[in-house]
N, C-alpha and C positions, 0 to 999 in steps of 0.2 A: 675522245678522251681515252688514255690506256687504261687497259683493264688492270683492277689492282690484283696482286697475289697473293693468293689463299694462302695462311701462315694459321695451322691447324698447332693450341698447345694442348700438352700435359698436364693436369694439372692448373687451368687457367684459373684465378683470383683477381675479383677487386684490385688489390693493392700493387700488382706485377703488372695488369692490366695498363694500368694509368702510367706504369714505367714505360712499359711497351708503345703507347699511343705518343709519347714525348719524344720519340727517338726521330732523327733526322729520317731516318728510313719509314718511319710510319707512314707518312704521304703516300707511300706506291701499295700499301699492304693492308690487308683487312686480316682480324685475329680472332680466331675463331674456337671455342673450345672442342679439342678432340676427347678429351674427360673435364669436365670441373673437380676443383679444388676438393669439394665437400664428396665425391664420389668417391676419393682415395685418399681425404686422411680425417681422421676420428671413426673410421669403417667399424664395423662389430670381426669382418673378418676381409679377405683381400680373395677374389674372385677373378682371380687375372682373365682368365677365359672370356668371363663376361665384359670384364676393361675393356679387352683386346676388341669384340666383340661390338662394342657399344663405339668405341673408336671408329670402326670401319662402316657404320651405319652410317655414322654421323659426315664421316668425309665422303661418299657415295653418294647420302643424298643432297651434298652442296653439287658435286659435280667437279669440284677440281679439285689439288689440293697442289702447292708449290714447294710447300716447306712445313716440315714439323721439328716442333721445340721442347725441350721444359728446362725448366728451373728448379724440379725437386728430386730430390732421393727415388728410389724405390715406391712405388713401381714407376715414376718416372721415364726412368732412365732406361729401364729397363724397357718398353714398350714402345721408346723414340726407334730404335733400330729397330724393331718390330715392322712399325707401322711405317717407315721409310722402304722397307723391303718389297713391300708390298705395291706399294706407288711409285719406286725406285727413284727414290729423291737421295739427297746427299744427307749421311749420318756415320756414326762411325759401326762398327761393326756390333751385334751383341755379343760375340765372345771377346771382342778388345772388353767392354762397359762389364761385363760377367768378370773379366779377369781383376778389371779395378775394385770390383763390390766385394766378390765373394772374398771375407777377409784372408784364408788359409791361403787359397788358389795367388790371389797377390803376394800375402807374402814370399811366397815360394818364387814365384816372378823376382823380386825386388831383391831377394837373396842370391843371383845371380850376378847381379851389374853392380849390386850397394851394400853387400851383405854387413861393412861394420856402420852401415847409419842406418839397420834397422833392429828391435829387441829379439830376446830369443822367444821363439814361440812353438806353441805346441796345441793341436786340436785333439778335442775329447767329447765323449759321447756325455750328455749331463742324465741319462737315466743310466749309465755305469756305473755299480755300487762300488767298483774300486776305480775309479775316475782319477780321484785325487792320487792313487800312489804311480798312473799312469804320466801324469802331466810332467811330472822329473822335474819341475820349477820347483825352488828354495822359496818360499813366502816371505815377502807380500810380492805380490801378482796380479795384476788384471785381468776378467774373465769377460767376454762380451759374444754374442751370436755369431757368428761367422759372416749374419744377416743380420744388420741393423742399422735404424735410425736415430739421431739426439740421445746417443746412450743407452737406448732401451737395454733392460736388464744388463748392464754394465757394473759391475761391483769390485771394489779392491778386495781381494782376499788376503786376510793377517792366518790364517789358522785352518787347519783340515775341521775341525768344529763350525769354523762360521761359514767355508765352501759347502758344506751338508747343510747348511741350513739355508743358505743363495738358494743352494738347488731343489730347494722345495717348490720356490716362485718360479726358480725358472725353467721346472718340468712342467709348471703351469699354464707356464705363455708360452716358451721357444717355439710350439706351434705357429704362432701368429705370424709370425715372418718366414719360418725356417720352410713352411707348406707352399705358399704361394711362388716363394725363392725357387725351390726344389721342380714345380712345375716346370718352371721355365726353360731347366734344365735337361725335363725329363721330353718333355713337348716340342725342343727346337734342337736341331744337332750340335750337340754342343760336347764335350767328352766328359763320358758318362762315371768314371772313377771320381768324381766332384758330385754328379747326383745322386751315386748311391750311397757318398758318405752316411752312417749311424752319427758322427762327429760334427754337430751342430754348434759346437762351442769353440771357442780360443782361447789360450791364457796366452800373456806374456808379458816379460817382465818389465818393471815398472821404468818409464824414460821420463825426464822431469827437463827444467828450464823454462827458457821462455818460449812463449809457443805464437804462433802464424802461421797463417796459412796463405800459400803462393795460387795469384788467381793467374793460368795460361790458355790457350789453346792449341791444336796442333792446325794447321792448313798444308793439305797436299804435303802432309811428312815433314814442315817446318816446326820445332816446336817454338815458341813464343811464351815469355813470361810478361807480363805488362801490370804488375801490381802485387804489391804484401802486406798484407792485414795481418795486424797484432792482436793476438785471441789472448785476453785477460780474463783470467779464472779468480773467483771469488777466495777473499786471503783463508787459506787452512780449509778450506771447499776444493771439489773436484768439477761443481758448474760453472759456468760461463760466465764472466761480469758483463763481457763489453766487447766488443771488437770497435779497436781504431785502425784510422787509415790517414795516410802511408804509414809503413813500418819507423820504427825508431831503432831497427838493429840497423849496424853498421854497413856500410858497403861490402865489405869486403863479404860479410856473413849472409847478406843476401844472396852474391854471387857466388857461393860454396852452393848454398841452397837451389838457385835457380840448373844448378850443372846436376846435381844427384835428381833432382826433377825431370829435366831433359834425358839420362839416362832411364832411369823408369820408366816414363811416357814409353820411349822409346821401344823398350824390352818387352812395353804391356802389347805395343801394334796399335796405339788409341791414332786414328787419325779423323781428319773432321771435325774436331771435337772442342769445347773447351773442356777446361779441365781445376780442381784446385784442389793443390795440395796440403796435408798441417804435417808442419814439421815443430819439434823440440830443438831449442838452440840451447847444450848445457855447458853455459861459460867455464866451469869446474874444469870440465875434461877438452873445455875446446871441440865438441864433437855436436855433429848437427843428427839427429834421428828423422826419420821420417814415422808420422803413426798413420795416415790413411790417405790415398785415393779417390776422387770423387768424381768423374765423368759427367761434371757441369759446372755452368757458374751456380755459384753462391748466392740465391735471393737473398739469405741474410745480409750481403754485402751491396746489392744493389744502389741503397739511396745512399752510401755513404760513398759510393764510385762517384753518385751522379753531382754530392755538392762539392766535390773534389775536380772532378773532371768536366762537369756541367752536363753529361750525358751518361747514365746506366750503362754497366757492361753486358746489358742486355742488349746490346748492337753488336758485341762479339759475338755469343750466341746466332743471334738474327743473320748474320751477315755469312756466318761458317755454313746451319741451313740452307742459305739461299745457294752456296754454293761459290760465295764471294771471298776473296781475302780482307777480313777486318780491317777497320782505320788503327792508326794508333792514338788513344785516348788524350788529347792534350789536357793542359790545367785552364782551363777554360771556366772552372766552376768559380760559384761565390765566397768559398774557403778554403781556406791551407791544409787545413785537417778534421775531421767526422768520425762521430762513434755511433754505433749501434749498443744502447744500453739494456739488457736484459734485466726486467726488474720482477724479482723471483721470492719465494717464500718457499719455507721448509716444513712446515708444518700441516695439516691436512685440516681443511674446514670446510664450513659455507659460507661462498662470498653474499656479505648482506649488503657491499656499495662498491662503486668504481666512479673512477673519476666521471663527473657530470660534462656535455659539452661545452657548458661557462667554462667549468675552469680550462679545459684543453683551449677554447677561444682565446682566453686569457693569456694565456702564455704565445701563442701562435701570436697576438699583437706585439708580445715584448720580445719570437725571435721568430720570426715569419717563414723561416723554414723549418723550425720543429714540427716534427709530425711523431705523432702514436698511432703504433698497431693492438688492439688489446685481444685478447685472448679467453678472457672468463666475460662472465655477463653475472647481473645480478642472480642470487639463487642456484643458481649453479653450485656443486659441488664441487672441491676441486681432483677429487678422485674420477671426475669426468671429463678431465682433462688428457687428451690421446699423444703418442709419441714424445714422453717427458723424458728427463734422465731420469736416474734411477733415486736421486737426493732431493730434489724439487720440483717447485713447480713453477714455471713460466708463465707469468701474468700479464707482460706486456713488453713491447720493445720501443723505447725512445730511440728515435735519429736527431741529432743535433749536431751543426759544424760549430767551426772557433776558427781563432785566428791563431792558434798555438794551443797545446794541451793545458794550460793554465786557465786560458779562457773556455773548455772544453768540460774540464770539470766544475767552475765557478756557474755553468748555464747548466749541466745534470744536476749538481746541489739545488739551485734552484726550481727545479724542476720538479723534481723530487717531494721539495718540502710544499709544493702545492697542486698536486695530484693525490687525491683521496681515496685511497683502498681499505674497505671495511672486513674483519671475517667474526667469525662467531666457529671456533677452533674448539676439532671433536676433544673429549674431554681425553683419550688416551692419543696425542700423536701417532701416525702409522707409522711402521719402521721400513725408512725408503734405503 
């Protein structure tokens, strides 16, 4: 019998787990945690040394390792070229994944090949009392970490009064990320005019439209686009409703998309890799933005690839590691089209219910591929909820297919109306 190969992840979960074991390729490969899920995220604080650390324990004492992956953000992404280095398996570089992350460093990249489809921007120190008459942006403007996940401390600014008051919260945390970011930098050759920035922040101005994000890879310097997800924002909200799949924007606008994508990639040196991008389409001006980079597939988008295409583009991933060139995904799945529903609250409590397993069984009889991920647990608070935006809180993610968007939302309404989330809501909301 051939030995199967060592596929060490980032990050391993339950729920990515069970994607990973479905995949045509699973047969040859056993998947093995180089970190668990729960070691880097809800952390009190981020220890990359020891990540790094506890990775290399772990793949030493299997004895081999063939291939490493993940599916998440920071640290991630960041620790796949680490620990490829080391075992010299195939990944893309840390300073291509450094160039997509660090937001300032990419922009400055992207302002090369794409400069009018991306906003203007500007980095600034958030403990500089004159910050604000530094940043030269006209308000309203977006401020975010240079380092960050799901929005962390992401806030629109209308006014130099409500920027001084962001910056109370976010002299409080920009640690959180801005520290363990800054090691990586300061610990692996990487150019050091980016680690010694004081400029831990971003602003830039505001880009609007309809928004998606392009899931590609690169193999051996080909870049590849194979998929666009429609990111639906909450109406007069700045979080997330939904992502469906495939896109509903037009041909032609995908193809503008997919070309400013391929130059990027390109400029960034991302090779090996997948990759997905969000871009703004704003039909006003006819012009497509680009707002971030991400140096992996999209877990988020996983189960709605797989009822689409009948297999996860976690085989792209799988197959770029091993060192292979990706299939291309046919329509092989059970549906036309699949959303990923974020079902979110704004207010701040304790959850006193969540849906019971009756009722989720309930529903899984009436659409047998519905599944829930939930996020809180009874008692919990929801102030103990880790990497939120900066407005909500994320309770749970429905996956559901259709045969058409009408059929897509008539199965979320129902869904909806019989899945049971209780709170018992602080008497003063927090101000997110």
């Amino acid at each position: 019998m051939k030995e199967k190969k060592q596929v060490f992840v980032v990050g391993l979960d339950e729920f990515n787990l069970k994607k990973l074991q479905r995949l045509p390729e699973a047969a040859e490969c056993d998947f093995l945690p180089a970190i668990e899920y729960q070691e880097m995220r809800g952390v009190q604080n981020y220890d990359i040394k020891a990540l790094i650390e506890t990775a290399f324990q772990r793949i030493d004492q299997n004895g081999k390792i063939d291939a490493v992956v993940t599916y998440y953000d920071f640290p991630g992404t960041n620790l796949v070229p680490i620990i490829a280095g080391k075992y010299r398996l195939t990944s893309p570089t840390l300073e291509s994944v450094l160039k997509c992350e660090h937001k300032y460093w990419s922009r400055l990249e992207q302002n090369k090949v794409i400069p009018r489809s991306i906003p203007m921007f500007a980095a600034f120190d958030p403990f500089d009392e004159a910050a604000f008459q530094k940043i030269e942006l006209i308000p309203p403007f977006w401020i975010k970490p240079i380092k960050s996940f799901r929005s962390f401390l992401a806030y629109k600014i209308n006014s130099e009064h409500q920027f001084n008051e962001y910056m109370k919260e976010v002299q409080e945390h920009i640690e959180y990320m801005s520290e363990p970011f800054n090691y990586i930098f300061q610990r692996y050759e990487l150019p050091q005019e980016y680690a010694s920035m004081n400029e831990t922040m971003i602003a830039e101005t505001p880009i609007t439209g309809h928004q998606c994000t392009i899931e590609g890879y690169v193999y051996d310097g080909e870049v590849v686009i194979y998929g666009i997800v429609d990111s639906v924002r909450e109406e007069d909200r700045s979080s997330f409703a939904q992502y469906e799949y495939p896109s509903s924007l037009p041909q032609e606008i995908q193809f503008r998309m997919a070309d400013l994508a391929r130059r990027a990639i390109t400029q960034i040196g991302l090779n090996n890799s997948a990759f997905n991008i969000e871009f703004f389409y704003n039909s006003t001006v006819n012009q497509i933005f680009l707002l971030e980079i991400n140096p992996r597939i999209s877990q988020a988008h996983t189960d709605i690839f797989e009822k689409v295409h009948g297999v996860s583009h976690h085989s792209i991933m799988l197959n770029l590691a091993l060192g292979r060139r990706p299939h291309a995904l046919e329509y092989n799945g059970k549906h036309r089209i699949a959303g990923n529903f974020m079902l979110r609250i704004y207010d701040a409590g304790l959850v006193t219910k969540i849906p019971s397993s009756r009722e989720i069984e309930k529903l899984q009889q009436r659409y047998p591929d519905m599944s829930l991920k939930l996020h809180v647990k009874e008692g919990m608070h929801l102030s103990e909820l880790q990497g939120q935006d900066s407005y909500s809180y994320e309770l749970a993610n429905l996956f559901i297919g259709a045969r058409n968007q009408e059929e897509l939302m008539e199965k979320y309404r129902d869904c909806l109306e019989h899945l049971t989330f209780e709170f018992e809501f602080d008497e003063l909301p927090q101000v997110r």
